[in-house]
C-alpha positions in Angstrom: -11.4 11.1 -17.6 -13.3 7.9 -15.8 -13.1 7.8 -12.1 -9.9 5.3 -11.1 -8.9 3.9 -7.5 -5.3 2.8 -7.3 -3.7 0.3 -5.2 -0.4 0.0 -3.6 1.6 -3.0 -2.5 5.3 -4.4 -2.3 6.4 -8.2 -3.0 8.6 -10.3 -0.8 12.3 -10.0 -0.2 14.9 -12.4 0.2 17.2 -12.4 2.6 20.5 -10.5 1.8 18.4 -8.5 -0.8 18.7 -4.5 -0.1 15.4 -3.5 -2.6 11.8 -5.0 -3.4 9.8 -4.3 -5.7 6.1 -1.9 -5.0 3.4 -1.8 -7.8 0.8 1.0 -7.7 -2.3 -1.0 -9.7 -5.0 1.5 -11.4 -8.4 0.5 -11.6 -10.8 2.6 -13.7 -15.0 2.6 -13.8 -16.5 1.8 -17.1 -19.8 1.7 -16.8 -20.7 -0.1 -13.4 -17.8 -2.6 -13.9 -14.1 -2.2 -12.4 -11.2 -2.6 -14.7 -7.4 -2.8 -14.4 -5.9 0.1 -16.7 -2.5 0.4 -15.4 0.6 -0.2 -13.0 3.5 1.3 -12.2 6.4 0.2 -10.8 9.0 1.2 -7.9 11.9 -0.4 -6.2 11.9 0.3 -2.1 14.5 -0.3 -0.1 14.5 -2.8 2.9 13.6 -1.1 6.6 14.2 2.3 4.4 12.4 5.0 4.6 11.8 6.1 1.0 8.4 4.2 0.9 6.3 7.5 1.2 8.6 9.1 -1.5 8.3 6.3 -3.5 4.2 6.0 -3.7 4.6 9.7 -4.3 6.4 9.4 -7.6 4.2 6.5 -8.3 1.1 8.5 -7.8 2.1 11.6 -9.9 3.1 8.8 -13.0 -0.7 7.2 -12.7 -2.3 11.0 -12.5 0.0 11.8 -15.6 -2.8 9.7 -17.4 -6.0 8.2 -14.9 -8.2 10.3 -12.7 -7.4 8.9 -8.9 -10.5 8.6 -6.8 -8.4 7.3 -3.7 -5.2 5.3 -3.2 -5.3 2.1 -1.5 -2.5 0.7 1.2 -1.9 -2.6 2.1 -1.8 -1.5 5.8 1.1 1.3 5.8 4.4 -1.0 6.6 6.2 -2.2 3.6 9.7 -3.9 2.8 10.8 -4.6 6.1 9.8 -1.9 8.1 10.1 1.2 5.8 6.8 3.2 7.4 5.0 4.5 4.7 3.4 8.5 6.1 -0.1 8.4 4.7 -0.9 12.0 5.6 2.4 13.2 3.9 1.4 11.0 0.9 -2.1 12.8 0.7 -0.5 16.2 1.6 2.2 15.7 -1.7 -0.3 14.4 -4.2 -3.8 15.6 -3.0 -5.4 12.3 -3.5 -7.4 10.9 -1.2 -5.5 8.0 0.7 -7.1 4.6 2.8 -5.3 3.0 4.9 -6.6 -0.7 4.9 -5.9 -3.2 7.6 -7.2 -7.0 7.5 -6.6 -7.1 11.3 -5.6 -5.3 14.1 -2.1 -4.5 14.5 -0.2 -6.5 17.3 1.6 -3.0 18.8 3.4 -4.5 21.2 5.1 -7.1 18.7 5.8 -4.1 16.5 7.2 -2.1 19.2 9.8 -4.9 20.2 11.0 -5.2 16.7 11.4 -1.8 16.4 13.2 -1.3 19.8 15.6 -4.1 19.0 16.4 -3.1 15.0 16.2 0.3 14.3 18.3 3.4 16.0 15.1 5.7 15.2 12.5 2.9 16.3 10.5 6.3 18.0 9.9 8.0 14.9 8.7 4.8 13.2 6.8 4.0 15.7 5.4 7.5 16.0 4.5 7.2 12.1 2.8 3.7 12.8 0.7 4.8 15.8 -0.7 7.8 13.9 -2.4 5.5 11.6 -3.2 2.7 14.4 -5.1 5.9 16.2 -7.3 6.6 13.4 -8.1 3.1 12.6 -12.2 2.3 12.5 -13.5 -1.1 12.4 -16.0 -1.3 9.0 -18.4 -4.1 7.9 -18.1 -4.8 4.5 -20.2 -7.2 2.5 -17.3 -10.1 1.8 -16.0 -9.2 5.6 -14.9 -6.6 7.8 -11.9 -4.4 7.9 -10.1 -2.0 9.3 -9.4 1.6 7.7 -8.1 4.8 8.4 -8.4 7.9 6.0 -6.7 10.8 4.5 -8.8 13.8 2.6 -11.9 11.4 2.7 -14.6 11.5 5.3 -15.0 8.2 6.5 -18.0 7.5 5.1 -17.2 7.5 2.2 -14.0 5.9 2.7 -16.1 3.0 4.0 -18.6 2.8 0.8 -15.8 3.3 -1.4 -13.6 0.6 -0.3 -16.5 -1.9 0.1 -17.5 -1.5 -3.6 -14.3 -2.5 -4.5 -14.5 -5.6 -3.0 -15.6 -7.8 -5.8 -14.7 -11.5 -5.3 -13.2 -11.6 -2.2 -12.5 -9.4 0.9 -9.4 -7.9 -0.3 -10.7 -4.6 -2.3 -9.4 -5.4 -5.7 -7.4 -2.4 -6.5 -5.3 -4.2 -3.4 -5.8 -7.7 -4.8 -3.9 -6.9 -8.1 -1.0 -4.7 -6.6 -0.8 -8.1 -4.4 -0.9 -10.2 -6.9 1.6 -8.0 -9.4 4.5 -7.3 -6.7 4.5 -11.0 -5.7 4.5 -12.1 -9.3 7.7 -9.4 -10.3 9.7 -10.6 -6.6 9.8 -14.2 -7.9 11.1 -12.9 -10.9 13.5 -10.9 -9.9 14.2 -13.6 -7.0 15.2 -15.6 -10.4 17.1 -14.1 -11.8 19.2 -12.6 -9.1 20.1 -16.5 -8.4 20.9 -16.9 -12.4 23.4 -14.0 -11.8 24.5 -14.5 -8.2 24.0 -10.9 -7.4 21.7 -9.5 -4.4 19.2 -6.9 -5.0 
């Protein structure tokens, strides 16, 4: 089986909606060149907390068929704020997992929404500083991120996730999960208008 690096990312929600949609993208190596060959969908729910379990499933459908080098997140807060456990993630599918952050997180903004929205704000936040504590600042050739890694040594985390960077600074495992949740929320944002119905 070629080496593969998934991606995971969620699309944008509407207000009223109670799910978006994730997408797990799988890129695979051929050769020296990086190619989409796969994605895999999930619906998570708004400021839920199935967003670990959901990857997880997601992650066990893409092994079913691609050998995963690494997962990729889009920093580890999706739909809302449904705090996805990276650790937990690695611990129930023994990939490696990287945590990818563009910049670094404004805590104390965090910490106010969470105080004022959720009942168990603590534990979210206790989910969210875990990550923010492991985060390392890492030059990349199309721009610097931040990163924080799961059953990968840092190094290689670092030269892993800067080969994937291709065009632009978003590593493109990231890029296409991006690009592939965004596409499949306007859709569904259609047709949930054509019917009247919420998500």
């Amino acid at each position: 089986m070629q080496a593969c690096i998934a991606g995971f990312d969620d699309g944008f929600f509407e207000r009223g909606w109670r799910r978006t949609i994730a997408v797990l993208a799988v890129h695979c190596w051929r050769g020296s060149s990086l190619c989409p060959c796969g994605a895999y969908t999930a619906m998570l729910t708004i400021d839920g907390l199935d967003a670990t379990a959901r990857a997880a499933e997601l992650v066990a459908r893409a092994m079913e068929r691609h050998r995963l080098q690494a997962v990729l997140l889009d920093t580890n807060i999706y739909a809302g704020f449904n705090i996805l456990d990276p650790e937990a993630l690695h611990r129930e599918t023994s990939v490696p997992v990287i945590v990818v952050y563009w910049y670094p997180p404004n805590r104390d903004a965090v910490r106010r929404a969470l105080e004022l929205h959720f009942p168990d704000w603590r534990t979210r936040l206790k989910l969210l500083e875990k990550v923010w504590s492991k985060l390392s600042k890492m030059p990349c050739p199309k721009g610097e991120l931040l990163l924080a890694s799961y059953g990968m040594e840092t190094g290689e985390a670092w030269s892993l996730t800067c080969s994937l960077q291709l065009h632009t600074r978003q590593p493109e495992p990231l890029f296409t999960a991006h690009k592939l949740a965004s596409m499949l929320s306007r859709q569904l944002a259609s047709l949930l208008k054509g019917h009247g119905k919420q998500s």
